[in-house]
Backbone bond lengths (Angstrom), bond angles and torsions (degrees), N, CA, C in turn:
res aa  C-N    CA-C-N  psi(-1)  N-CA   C-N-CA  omega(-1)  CA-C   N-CA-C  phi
1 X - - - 1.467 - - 1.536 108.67 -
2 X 1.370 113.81 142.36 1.479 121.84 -178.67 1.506 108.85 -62.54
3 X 0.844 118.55 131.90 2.011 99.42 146.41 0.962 143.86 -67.19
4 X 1.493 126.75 4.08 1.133 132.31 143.52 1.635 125.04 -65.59
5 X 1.237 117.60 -41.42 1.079 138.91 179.05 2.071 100.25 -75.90
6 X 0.943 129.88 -40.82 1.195 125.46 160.29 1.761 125.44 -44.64
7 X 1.147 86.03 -55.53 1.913 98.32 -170.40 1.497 89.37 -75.30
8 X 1.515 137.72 -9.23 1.572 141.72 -163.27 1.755 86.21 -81.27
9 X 1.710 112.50 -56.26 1.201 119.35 -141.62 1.920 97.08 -80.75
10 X 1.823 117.98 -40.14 1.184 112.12 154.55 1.217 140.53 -30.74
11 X 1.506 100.55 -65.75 1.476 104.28 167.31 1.743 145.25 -56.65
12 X 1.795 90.13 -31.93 1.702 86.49 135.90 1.220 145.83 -81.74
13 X 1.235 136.38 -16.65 1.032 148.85 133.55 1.606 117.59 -16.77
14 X 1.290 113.34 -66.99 1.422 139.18 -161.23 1.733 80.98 -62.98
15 X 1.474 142.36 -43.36 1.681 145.94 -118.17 1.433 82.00 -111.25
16 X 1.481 120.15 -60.81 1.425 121.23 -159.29 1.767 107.85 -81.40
17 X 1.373 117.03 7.22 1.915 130.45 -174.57 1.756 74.65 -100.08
18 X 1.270 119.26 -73.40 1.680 117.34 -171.48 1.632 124.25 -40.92
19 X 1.566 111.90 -48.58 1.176 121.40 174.28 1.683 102.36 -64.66
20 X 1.042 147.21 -4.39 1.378 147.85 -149.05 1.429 108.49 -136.17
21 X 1.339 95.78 -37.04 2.305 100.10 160.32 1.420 93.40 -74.34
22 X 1.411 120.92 -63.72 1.700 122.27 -162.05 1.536 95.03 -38.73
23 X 1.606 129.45 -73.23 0.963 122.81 -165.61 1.837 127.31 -52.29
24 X 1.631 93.17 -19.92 1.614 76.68 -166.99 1.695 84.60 -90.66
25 X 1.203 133.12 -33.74 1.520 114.25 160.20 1.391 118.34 -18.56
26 X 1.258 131.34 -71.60 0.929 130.68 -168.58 1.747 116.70 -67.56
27 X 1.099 119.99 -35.15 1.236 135.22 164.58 1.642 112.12 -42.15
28 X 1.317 108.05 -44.11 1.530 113.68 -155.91 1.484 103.00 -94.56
29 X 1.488 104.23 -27.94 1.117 112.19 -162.11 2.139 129.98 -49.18
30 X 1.282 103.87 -32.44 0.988 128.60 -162.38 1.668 94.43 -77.81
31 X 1.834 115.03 -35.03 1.198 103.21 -153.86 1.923 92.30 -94.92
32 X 1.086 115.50 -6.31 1.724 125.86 -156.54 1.166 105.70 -54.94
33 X 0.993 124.99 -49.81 1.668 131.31 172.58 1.650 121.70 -49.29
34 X 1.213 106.46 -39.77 1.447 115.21 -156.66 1.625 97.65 -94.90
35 X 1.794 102.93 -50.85 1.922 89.58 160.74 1.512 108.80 -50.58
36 X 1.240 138.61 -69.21 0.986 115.40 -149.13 1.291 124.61 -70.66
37 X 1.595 122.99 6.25 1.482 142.27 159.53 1.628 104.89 -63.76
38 X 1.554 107.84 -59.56 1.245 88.15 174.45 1.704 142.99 -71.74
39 X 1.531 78.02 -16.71 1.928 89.48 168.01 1.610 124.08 -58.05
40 X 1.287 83.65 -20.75 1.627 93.27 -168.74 1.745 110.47 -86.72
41 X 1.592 118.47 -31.64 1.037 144.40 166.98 1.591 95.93 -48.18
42 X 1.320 110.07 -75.49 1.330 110.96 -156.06 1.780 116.61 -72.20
43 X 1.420 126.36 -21.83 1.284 132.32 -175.56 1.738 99.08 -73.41
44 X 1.714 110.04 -27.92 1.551 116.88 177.64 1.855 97.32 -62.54
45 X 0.870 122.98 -61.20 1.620 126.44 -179.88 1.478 100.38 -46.99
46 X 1.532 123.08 -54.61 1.507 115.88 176.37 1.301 123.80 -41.53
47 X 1.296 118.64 -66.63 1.183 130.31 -179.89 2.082 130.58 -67.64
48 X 1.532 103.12 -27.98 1.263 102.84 165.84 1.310 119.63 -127.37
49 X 1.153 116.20 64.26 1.824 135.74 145.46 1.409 98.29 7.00
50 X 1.395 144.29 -82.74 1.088 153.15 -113.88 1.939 98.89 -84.25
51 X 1.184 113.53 -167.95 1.248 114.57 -176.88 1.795 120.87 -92.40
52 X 1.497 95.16 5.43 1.193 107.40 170.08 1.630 110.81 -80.22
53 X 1.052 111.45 -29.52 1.342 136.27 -161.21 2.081 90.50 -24.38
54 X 1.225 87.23 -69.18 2.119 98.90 -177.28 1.478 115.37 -43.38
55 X 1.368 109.93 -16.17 1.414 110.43 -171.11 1.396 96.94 -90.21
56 X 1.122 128.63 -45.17 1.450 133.93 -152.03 1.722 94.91 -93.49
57 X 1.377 118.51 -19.29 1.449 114.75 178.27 1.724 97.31 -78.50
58 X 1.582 121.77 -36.01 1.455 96.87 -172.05 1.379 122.32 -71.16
59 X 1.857 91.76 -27.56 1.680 83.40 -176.84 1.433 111.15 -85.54
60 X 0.854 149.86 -12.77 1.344 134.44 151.83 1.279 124.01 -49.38
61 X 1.491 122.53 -43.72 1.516 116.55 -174.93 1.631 121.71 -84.04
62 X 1.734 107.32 -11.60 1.547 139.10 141.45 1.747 113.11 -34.35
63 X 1.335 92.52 -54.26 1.904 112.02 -163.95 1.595 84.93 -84.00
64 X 0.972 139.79 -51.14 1.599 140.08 179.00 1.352 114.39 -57.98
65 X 0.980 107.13 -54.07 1.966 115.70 178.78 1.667 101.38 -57.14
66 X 1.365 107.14 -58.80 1.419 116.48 -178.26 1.855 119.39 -51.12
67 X 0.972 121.80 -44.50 1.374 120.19 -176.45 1.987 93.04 -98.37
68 X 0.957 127.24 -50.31 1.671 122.10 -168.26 1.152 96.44 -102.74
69 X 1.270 146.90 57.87 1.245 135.87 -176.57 1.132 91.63 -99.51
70 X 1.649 125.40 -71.69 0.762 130.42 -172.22 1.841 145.14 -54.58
71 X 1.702 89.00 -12.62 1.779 104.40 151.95 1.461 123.24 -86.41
72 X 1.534 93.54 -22.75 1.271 94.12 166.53 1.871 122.18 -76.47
73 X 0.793 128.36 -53.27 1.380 125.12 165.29 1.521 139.83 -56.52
74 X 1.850 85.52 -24.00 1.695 96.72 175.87 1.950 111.60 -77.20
75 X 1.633 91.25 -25.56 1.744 108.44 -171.83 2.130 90.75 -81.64
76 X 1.264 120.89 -38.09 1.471 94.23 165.31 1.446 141.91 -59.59
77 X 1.045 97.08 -50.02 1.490 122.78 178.30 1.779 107.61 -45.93
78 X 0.907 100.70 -12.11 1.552 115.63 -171.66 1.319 122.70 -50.08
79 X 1.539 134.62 -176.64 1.466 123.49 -172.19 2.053 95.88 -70.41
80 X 1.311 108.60 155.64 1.268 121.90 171.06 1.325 109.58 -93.56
């Protein structure tokens, strides 16, 4: 095989890995916000065991709604 024809077959390679991140970007995109609402929910349960645990889950997901709320709701509302 040439080496021209090598670095030919890489470089597509390299195009159709990009088109395939791009897409799942876009794929994911809509939901990114809202996992990471619940991530945040659930690491609060990790970390405080105790019976406080519910208190410290609302205000966090309070503090989440409050600053990302609004990507969050604008990213639902989205095309169906």
């Amino acid at each position: 095989m040439r080496r021209g024809q090598r670095n030919n077959n890489r470089r597509a390679e390299e195009m159709t890995f990009e088109k395939k991140r791009s897409a799942n970007k876009r794929s994911y995109s809509r939901e990114s916000v809202h996992s990471e609402f619940v991530i945040v929910r659930f690491q609060v349960r990790l970390f405080f065991p105790e019976k406080r645990s519910i208190i410290e889950l609302d205000v966090i997901s309070l503090w989440v709604i409050k600053h990302y709320g609004h990507k969050l709701f604008s990213n639902l509302k989205g095309d169906k």
